[in-house]
BAFI-3210 file (N, C-alpha, C; in Angstrom, 3 decimals, decimal comma, padded with zeros to 6 digits):
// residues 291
n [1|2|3|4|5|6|7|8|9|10|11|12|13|14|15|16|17|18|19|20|21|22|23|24|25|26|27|28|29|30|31|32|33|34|35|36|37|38|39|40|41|42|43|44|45|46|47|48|49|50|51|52|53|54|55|56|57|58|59|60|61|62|63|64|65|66|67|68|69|70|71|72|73|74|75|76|77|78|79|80|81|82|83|84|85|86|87|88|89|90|91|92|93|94|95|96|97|98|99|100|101|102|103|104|105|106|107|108|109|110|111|112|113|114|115|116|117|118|119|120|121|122|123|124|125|126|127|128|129|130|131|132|133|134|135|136|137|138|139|140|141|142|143|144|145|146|147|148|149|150|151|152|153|154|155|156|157|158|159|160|161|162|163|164|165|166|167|168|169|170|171|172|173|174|175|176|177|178|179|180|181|182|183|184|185|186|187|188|189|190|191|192|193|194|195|196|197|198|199|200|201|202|203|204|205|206|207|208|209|210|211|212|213|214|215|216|217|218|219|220|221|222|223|224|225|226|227|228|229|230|231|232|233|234|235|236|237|238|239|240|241|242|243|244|245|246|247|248|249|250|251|252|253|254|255|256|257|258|259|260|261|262|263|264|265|266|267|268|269|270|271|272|273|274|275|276|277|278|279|280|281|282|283|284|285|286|287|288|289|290|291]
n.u [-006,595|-007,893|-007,755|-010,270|-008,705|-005,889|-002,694|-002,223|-001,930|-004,177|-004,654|-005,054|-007,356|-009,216|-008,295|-010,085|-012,985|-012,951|-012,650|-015,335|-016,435|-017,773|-018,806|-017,025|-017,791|-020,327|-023,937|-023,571|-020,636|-019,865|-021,285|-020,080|-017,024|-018,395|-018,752|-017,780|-015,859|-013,653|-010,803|-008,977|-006,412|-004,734|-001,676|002,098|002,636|004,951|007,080|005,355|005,882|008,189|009,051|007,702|008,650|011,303|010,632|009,204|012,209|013,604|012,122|011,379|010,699|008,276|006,652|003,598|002,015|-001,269|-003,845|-006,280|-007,512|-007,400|-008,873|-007,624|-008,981|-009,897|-012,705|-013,897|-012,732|-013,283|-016,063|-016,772|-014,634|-014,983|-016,332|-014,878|-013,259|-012,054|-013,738|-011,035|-009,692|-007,517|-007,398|-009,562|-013,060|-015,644|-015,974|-013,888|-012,038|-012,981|-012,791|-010,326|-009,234|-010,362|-008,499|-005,800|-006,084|-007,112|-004,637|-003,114|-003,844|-003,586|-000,934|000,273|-000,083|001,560|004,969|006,978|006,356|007,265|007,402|007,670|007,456|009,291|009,487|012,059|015,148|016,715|018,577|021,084|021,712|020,823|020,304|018,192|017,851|015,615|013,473|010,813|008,225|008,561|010,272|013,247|016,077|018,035|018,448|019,501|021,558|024,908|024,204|025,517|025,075|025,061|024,849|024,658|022,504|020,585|017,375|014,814|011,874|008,587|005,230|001,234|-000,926|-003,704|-002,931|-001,605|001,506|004,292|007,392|010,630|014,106|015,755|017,837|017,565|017,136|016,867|019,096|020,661|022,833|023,976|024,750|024,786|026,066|026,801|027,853|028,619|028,448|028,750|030,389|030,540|029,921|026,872|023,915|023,597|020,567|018,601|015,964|013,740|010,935|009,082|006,871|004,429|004,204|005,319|007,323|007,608|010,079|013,450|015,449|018,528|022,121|023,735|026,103|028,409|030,751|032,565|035,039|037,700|036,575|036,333|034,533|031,104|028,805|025,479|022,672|019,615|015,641|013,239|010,536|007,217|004,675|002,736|-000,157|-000,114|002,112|004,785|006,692|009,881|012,344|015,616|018,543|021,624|024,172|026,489|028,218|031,186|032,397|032,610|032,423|030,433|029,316|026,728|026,322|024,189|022,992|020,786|019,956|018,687|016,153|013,685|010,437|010,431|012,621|014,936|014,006|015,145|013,992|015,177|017,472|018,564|020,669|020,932|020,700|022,317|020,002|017,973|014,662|014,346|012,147|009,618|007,490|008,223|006,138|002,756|001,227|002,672|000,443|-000,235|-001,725|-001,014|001,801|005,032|006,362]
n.v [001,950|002,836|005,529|004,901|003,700|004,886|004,663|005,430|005,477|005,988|005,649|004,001|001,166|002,163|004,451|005,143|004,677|006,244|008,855|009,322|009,221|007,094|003,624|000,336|-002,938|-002,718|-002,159|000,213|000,946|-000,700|-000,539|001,981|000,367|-000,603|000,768|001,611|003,489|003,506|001,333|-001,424|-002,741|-005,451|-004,496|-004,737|-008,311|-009,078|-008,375|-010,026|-012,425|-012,977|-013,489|-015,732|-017,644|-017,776|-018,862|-020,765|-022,461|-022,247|-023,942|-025,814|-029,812|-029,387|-027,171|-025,917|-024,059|-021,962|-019,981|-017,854|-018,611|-016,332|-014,009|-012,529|-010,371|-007,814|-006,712|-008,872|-010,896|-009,075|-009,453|-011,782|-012,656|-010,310|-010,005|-011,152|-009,235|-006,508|-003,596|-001,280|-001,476|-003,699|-005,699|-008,866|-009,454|-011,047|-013,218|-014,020|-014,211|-017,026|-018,273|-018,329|-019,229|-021,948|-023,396|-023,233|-024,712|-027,103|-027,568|-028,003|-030,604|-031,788|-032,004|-033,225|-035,685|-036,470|-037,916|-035,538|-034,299|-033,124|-035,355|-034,656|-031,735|-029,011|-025,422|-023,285|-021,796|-021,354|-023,062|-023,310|-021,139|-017,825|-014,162|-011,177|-007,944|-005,783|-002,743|-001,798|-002,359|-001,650|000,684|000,752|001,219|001,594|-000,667|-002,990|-005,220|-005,771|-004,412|-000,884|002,426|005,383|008,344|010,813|012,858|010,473|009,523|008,362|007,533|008,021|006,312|006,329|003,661|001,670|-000,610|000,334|001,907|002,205|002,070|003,809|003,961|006,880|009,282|012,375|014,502|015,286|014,080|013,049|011,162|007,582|004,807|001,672|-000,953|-004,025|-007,153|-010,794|-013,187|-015,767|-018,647|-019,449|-018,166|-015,995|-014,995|-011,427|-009,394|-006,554|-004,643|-002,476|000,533|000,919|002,175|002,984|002,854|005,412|006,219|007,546|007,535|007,642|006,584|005,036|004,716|001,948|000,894|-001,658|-002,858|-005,101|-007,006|-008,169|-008,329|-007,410|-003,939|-003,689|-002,583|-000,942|-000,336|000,520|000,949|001,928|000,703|-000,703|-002,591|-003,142|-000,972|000,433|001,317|-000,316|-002,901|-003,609|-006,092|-007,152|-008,956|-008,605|-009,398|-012,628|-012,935|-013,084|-014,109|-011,709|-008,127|-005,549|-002,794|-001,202|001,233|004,753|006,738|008,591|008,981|010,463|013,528|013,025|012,576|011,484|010,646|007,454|005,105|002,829|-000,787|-003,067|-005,244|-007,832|-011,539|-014,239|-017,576|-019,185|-020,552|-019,559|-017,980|-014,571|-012,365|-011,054|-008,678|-008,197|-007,493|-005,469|-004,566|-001,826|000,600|004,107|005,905|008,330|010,293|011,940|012,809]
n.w [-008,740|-011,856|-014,754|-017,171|-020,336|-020,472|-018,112|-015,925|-012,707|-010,286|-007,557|-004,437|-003,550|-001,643|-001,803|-003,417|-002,384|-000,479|-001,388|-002,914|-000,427|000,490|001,803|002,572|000,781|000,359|-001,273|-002,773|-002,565|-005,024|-006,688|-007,687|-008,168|-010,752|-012,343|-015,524|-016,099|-015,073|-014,174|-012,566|-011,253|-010,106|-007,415|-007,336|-006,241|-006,180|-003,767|-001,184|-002,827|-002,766|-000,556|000,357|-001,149|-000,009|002,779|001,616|000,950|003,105|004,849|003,507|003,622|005,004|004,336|003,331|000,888|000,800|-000,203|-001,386|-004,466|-006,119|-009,300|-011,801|-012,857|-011,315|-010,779|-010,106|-008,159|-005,943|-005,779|-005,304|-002,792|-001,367|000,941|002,666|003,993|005,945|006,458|006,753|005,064|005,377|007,695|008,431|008,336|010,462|008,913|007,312|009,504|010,476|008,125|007,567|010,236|009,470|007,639|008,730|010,515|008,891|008,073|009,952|010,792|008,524|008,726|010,870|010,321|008,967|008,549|009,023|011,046|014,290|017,387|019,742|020,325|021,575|022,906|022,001|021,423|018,108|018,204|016,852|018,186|018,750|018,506|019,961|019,255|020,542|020,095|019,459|020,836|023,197|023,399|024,729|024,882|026,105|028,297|026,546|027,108|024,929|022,868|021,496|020,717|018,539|020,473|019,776|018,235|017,536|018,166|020,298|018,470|019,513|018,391|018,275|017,982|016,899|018,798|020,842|022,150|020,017|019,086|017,239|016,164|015,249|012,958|014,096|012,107|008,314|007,040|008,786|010,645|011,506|014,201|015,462|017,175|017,513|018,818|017,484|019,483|019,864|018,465|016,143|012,881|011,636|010,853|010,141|010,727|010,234|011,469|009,629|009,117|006,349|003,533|001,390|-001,985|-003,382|-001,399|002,138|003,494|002,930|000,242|001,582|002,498|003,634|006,164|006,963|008,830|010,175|012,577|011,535|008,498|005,549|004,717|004,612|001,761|001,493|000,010|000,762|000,567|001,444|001,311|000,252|-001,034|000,453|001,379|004,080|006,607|007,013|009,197|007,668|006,946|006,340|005,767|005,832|005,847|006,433|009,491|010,903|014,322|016,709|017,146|015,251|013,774|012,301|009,938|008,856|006,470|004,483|001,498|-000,299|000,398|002,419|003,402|005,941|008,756|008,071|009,713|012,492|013,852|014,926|015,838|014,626|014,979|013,957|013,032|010,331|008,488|009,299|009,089|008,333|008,521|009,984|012,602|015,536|016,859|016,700|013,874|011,513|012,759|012,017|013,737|014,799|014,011|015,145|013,617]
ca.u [-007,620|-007,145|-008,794|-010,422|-007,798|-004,978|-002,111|-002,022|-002,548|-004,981|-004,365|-005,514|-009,283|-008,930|-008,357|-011,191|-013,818|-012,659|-012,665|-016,748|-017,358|-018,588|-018,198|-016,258|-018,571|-021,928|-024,151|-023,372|-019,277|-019,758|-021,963|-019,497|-016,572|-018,531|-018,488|-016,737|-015,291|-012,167|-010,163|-008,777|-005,632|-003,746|-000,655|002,394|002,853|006,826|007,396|005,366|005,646|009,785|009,271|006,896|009,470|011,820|009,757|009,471|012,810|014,212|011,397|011,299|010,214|007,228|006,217|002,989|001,398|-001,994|-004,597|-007,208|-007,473|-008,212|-008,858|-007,093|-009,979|-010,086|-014,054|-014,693|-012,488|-013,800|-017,186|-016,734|-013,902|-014,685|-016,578|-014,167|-011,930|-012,963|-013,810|-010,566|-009,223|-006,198|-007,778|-010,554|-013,911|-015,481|-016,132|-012,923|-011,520|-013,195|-011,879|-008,668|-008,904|-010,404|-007,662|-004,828|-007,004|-007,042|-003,139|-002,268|-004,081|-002,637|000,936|000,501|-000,516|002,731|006,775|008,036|006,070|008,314|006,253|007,864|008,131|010,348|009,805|013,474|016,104|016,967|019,102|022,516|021,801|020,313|020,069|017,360|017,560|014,482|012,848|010,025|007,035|009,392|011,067|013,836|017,306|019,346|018,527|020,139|023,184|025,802|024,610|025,544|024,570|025,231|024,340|024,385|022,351|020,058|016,371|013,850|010,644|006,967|003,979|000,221|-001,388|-004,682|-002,124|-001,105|002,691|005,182|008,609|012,035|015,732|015,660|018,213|016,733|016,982|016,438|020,536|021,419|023,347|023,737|025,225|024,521|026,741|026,153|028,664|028,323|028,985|028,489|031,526|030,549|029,236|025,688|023,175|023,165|019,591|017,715|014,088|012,760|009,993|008,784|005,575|003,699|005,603|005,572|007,492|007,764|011,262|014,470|016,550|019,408|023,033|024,124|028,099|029,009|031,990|033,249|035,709|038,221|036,218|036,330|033,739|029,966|027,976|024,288|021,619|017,890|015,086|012,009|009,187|006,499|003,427|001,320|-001,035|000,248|002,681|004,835|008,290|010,662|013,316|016,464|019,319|022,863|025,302|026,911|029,357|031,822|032,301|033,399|031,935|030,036|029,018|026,035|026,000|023,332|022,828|020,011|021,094|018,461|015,301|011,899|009,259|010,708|014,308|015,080|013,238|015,159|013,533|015,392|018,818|018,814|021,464|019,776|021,386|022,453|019,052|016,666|013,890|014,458|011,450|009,075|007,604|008,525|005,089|001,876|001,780|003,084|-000,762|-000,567|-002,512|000,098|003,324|005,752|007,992]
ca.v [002,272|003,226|005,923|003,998|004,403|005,278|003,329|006,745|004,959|007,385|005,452|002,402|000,803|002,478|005,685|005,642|004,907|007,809|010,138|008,956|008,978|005,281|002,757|-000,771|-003,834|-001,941|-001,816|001,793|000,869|-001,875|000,467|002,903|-000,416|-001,341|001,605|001,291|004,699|003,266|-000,121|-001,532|-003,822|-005,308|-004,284|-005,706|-009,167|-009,523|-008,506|-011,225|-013,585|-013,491|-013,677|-016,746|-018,564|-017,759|-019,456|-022,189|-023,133|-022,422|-024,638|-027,222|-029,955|-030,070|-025,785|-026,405|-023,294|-022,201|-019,232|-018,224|-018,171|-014,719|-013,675|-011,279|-009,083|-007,465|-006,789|-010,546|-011,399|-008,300|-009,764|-013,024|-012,407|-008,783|-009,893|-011,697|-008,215|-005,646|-001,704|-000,447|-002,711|-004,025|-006,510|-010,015|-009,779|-012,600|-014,593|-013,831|-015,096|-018,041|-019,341|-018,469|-020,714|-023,439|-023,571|-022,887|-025,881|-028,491|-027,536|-028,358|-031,872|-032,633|-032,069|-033,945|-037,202|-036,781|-038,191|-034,044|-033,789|-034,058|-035,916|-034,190|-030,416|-027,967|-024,455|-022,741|-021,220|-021,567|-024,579|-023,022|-019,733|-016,589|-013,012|-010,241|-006,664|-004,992|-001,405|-001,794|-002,373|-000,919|001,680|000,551|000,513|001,378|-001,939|-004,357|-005,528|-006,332|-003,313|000,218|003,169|006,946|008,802|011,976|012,762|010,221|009,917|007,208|008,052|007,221|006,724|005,937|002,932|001,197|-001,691|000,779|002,487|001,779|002,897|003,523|005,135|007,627|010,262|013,909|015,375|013,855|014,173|013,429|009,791|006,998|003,599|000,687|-001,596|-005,207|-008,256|-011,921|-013,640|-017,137|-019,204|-019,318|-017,007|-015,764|-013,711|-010,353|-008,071|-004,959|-004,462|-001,359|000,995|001,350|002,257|002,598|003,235|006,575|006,124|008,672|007,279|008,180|005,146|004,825|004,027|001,030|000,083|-002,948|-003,176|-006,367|-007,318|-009,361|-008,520|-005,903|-003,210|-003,613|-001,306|-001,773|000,600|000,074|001,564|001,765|000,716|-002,082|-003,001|-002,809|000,280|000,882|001,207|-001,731|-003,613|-004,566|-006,326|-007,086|-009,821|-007,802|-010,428|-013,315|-012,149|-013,808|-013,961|-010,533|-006,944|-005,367|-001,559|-000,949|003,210|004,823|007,970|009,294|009,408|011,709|014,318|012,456|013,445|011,192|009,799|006,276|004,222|001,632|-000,962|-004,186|-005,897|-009,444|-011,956|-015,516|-018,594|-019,371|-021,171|-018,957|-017,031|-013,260|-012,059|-010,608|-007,718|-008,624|-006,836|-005,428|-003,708|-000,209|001,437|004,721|006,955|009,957|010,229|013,139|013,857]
ca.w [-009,723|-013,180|-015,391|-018,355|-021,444|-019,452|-017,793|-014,734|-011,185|-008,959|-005,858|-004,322|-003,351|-000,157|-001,850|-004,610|-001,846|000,745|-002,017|-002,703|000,900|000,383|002,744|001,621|000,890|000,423|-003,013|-003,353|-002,876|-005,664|-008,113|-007,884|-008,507|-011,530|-013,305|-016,819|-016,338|-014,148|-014,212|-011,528|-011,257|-008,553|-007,204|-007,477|-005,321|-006,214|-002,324|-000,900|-003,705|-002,703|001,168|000,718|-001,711|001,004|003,616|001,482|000,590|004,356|006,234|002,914|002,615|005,360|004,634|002,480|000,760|000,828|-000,451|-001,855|-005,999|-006,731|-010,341|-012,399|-012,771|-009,405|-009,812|-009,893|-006,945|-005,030|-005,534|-004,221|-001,678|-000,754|002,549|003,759|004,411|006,948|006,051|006,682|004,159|006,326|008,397|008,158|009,009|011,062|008,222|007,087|010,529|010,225|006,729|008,212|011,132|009,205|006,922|009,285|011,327|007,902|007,229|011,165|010,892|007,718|009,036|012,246|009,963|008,291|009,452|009,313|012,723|015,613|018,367|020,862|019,921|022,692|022,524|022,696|020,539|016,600|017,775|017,260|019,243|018,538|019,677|019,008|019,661|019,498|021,033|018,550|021,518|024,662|023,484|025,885|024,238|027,085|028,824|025,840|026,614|024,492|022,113|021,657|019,531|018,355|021,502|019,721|017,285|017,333|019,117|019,858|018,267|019,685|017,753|018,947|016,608|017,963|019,842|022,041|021,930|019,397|018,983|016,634|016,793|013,946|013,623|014,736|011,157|007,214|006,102|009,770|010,059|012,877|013,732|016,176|017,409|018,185|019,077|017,723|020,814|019,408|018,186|014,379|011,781|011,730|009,767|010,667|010,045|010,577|010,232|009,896|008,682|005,407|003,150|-000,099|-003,346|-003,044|000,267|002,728|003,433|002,141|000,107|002,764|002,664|004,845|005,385|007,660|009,344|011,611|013,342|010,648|007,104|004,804|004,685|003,264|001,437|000,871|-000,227|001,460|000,096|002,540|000,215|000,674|-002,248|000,904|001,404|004,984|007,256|006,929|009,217|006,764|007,378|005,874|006,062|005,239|005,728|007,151|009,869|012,081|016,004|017,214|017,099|014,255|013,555|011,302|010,128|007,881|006,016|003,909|000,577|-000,654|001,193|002,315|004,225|007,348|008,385|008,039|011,339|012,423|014,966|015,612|015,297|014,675|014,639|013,472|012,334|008,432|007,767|009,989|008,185|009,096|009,036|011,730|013,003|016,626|017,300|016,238|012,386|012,608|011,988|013,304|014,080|014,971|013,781|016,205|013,225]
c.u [-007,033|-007,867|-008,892|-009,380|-006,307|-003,948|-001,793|-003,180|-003,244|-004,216|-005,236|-007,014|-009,555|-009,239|-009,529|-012,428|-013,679|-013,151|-014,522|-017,303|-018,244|-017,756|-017,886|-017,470|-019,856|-022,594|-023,319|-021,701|-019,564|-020,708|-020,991|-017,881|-016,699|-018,556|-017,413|-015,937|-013,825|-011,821|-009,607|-007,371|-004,826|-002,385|000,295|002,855|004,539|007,096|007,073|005,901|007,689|009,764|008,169|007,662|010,544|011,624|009,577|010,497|013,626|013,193|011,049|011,732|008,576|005,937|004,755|001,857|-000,180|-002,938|-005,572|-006,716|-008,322|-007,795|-008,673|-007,986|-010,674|-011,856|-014,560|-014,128|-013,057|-015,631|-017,377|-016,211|-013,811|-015,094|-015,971|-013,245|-013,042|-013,093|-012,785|-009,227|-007,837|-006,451|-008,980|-011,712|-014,340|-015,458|-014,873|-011,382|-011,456|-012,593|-010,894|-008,483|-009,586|-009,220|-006,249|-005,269|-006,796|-005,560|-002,277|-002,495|-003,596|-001,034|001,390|000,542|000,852|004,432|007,188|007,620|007,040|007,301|006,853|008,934|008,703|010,521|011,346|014,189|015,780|017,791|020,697|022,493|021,323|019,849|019,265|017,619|016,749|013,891|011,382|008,788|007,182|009,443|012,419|015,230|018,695|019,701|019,260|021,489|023,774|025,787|025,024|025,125|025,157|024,253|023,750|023,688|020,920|018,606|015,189|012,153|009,473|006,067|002,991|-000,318|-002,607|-004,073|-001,667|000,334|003,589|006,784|009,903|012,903|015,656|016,679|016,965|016,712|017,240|017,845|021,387|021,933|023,636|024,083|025,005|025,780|026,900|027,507|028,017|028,967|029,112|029,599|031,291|029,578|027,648|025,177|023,268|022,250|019,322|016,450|014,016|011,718|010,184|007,458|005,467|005,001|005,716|006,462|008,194|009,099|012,341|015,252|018,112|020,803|023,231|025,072|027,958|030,179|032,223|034,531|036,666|037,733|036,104|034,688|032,610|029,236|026,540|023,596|020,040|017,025|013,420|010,576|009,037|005,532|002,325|000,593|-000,924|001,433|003,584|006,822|008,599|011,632|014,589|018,066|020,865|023,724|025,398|028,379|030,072|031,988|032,620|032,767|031,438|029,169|028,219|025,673|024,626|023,315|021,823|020,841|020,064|016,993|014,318|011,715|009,629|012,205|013,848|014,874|013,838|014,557|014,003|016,583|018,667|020,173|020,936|021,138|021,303|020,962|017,988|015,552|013,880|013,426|010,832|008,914|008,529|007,249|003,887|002,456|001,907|001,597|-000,878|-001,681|-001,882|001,285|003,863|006,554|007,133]
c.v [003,192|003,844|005,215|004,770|004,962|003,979|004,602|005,551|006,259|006,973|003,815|002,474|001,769|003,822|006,607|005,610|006,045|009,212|010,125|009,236|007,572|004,563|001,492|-002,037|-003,401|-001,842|-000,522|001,641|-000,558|-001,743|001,339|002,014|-000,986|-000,301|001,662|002,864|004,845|001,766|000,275|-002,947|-004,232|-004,997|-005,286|-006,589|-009,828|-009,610|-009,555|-012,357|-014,286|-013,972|-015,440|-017,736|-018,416|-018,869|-020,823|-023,205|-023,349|-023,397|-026,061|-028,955|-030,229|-028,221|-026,533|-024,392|-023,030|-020,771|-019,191|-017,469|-017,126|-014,550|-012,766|-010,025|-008,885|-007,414|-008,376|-011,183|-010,795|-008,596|-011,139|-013,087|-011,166|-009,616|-010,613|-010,824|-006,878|-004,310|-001,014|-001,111|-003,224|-005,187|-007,238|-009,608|-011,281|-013,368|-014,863|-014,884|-016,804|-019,329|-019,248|-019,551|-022,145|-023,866|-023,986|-024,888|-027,577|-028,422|-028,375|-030,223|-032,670|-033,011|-033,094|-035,184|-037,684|-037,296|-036,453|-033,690|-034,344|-034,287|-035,330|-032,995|-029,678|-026,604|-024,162|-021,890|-021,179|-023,005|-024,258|-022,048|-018,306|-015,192|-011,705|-009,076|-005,898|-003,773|-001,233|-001,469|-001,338|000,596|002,158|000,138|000,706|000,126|-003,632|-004,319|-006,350|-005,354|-001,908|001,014|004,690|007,577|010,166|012,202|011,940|010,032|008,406|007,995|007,522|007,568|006,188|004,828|002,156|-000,465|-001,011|001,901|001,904|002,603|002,763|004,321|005,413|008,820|011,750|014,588|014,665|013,414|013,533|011,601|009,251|005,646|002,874|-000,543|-002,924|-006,367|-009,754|-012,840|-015,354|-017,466|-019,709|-018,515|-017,275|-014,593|-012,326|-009,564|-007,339|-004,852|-002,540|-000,313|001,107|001,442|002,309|003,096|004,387|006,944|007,730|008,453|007,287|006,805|006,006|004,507|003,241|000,453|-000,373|-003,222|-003,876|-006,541|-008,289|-009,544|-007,626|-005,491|-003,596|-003,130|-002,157|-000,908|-000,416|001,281|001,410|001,587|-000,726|-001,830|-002,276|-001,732|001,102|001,067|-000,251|-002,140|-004,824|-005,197|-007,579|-008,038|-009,158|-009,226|-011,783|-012,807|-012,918|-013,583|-012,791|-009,473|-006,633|-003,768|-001,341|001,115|002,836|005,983|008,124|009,666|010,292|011,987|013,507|012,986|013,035|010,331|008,059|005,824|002,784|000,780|-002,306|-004,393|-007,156|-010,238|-014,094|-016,493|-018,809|-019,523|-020,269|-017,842|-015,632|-012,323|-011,995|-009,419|-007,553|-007,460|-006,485|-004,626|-002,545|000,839|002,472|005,597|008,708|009,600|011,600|013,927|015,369]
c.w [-010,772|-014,255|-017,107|-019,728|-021,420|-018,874|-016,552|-013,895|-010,665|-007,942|-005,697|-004,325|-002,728|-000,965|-002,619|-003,849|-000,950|-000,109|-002,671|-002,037|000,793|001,072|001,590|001,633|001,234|-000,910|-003,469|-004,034|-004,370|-007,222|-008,561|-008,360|-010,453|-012,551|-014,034|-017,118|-015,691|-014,310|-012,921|-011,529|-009,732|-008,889|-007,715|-006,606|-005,060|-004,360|-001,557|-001,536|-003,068|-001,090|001,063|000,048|-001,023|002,037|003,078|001,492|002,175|005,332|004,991|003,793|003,449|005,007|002,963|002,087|000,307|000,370|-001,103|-003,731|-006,602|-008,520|-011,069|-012,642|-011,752|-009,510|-009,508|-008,584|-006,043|-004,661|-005,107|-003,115|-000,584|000,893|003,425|004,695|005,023|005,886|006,537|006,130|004,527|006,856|007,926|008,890|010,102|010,244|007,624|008,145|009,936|009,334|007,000|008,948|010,782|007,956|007,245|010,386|010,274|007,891|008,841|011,598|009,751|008,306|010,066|011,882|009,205|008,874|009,555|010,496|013,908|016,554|019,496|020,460|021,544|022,286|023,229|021,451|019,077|016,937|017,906|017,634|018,688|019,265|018,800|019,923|019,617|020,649|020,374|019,640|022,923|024,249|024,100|025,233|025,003|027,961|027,996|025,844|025,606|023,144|022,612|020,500|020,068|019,116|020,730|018,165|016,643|018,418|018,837|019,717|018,591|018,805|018,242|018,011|017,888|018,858|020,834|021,462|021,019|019,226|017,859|016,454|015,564|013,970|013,462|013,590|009,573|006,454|007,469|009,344|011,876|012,462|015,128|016,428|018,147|018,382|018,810|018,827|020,818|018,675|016,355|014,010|012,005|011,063|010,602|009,881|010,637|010,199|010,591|009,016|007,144|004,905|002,017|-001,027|-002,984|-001,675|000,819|003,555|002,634|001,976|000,847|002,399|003,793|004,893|007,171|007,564|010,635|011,494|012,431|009,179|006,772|005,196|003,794|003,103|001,322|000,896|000,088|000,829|000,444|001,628|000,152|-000,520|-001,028|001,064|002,623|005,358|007,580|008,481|008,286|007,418|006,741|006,150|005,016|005,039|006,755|008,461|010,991|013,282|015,564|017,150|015,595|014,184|012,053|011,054|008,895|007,645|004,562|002,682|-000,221|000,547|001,138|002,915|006,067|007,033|008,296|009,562|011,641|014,019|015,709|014,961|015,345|014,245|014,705|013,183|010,975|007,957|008,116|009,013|009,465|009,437|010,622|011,870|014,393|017,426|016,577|014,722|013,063|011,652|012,432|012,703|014,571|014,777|014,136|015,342|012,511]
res [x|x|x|x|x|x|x|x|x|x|x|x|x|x|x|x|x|x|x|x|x|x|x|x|x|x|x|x|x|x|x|x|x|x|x|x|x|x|x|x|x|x|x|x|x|x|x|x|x|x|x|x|x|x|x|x|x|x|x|x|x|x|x|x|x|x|x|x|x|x|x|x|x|x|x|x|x|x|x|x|x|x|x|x|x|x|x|x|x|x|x|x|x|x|x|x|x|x|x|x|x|x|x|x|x|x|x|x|x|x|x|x|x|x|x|x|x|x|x|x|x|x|x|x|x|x|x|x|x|x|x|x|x|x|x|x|x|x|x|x|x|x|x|x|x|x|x|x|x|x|x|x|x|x|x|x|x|x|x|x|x|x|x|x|x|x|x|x|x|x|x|x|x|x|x|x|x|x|x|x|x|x|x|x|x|x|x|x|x|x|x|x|x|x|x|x|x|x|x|x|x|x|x|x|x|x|x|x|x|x|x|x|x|x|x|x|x|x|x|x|x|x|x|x|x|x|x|x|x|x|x|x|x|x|x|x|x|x|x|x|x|x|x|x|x|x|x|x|x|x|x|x|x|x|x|x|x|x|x|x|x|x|x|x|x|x|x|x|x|x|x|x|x|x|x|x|x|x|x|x|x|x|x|x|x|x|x|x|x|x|x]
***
């Protein structure tokens, strides 16, 4: 929301009703919407808009996209589409549900009528082999073999979110630094990623250095920068390189002060084509954060 005359963001939906005390999808929230004393624009969708042209071009040519046609002037979509989105503007109401699963329902009977259906699907692998590392739901990173990590120094952090426990290896201080160590064990090259935490623009994460070093290829740098469009708590996650059989050491260091260190919560090692995404769990909504 946007004071009329002005191009100064306040804050989001979320933030202009809290500060009201007005609930979401109510006359009152939608008197207080229509008032010509604030604009209102959306965010920006670049983040999805790249992960869904992603998605398309790696699952082309049977991936078919689908939403709803919202209209540039947020009060007109918010007044047709608001009740489809709950009051803690994150999640679908039922009716919300609903159009979901009849959509998700027309898209699964179209596909089935088409040749890209295999008639005899097999859950299993990626096909040429794949390995995930993740502490994200556990918290459990002494039990994965075939990695290792900076004993000293670094700490696995819990937080409470209404799914229950969540977890990620962070070092213990915001300058401190840390590295992981994984093995492709598979007889040709493979993606290697990392997901982990990030949030609103303003992020309460520090942009990161990240240098990759395997086993047979020079050194690679890569700067991360923990910041999502969405309004919460988000897992990102991140596709560094291609890397050949043999060992592989990912470090990181804080390249300037935030409010929290860099959270990382999974190692993946995927095949060339595989889409990297994934939380490999619930969103990270919390409700307490330890640091």
């Amino acid at each position: 929301w946007i004071r009329s005359g002005t191009q100064h963001v306040m804050g989001t939906l979320q933030d202009f009703a809290q500060r009201r005390n007005i609930e979401y999808d109510t006359p009152k929230f939608f008197n207080a919407v229509n008032n010509r004393l604030w604009n209102f624009k959306w965010r920006g969708f670049e983040e999805r808009k790249e992960l869904l042209e992603k998605m398309r071009f790696d699952l082309r040519p049977a991936v078919k996209m689908r939403g709803l046609n919202y209209n540039d002037d947020v009060r007109k979509s918010l007044k047709k589409y608001g009740h489809f989105y709950s009051e803690d503007y994150h999640g679908l109401t039922k009716e919300g549900h609903f159009r979901l699963f009849n959509a998700i329902t027309n898209a699964v009977k179209v596909h089935l009528q088409t040749d890209h259906y295999r008639r005899n699907p097999r859950l299993g692998t990626w096909g040429q082999g794949d390995e995930c590392f993740s502490w994200y739901t556990s918290g459990n990173i002494e039990s994965q073999p075939g990695l290792r990590y900076k004993r000293n120094g670094l700490q696995m952090e819990e937080f409470e979110t209404k799914e229950g426990q969540l977890y990620a290896l962070s070092t213990d201080s915001h300058y401190g630094w840390g590295w992981i160590a994984v093995r492709n064990k598979f007889d040709s090259p493979r993606s290697l990623c990392i997901s982990y935490m990030s949030s609103g623009i303003a992020s309460m994460y520090p942009t990161t250095e990240v240098l990759l070093s395997c086993e047979g290829q020079r050194q690679k740098r890569f700067v991360i920068q923990p910041t999502t469009t969405r309004s919460w708590h988000f897992i990102s996650t991140d596709k560094l390189a291609m890397i050949s059989p043999g060992q592989c050491t990912i470090s990181w260091k804080a390249m300037e002060m935030a409010d929290r260190p860099f959270r990382i919560t999974a190692v993946k090692i995927l095949p060339r084509t595989a889409n990297p995404g994934g939380v490999l769990g619930p969103k990270a909504d919390f409700n307490f954060d330890p640091y």
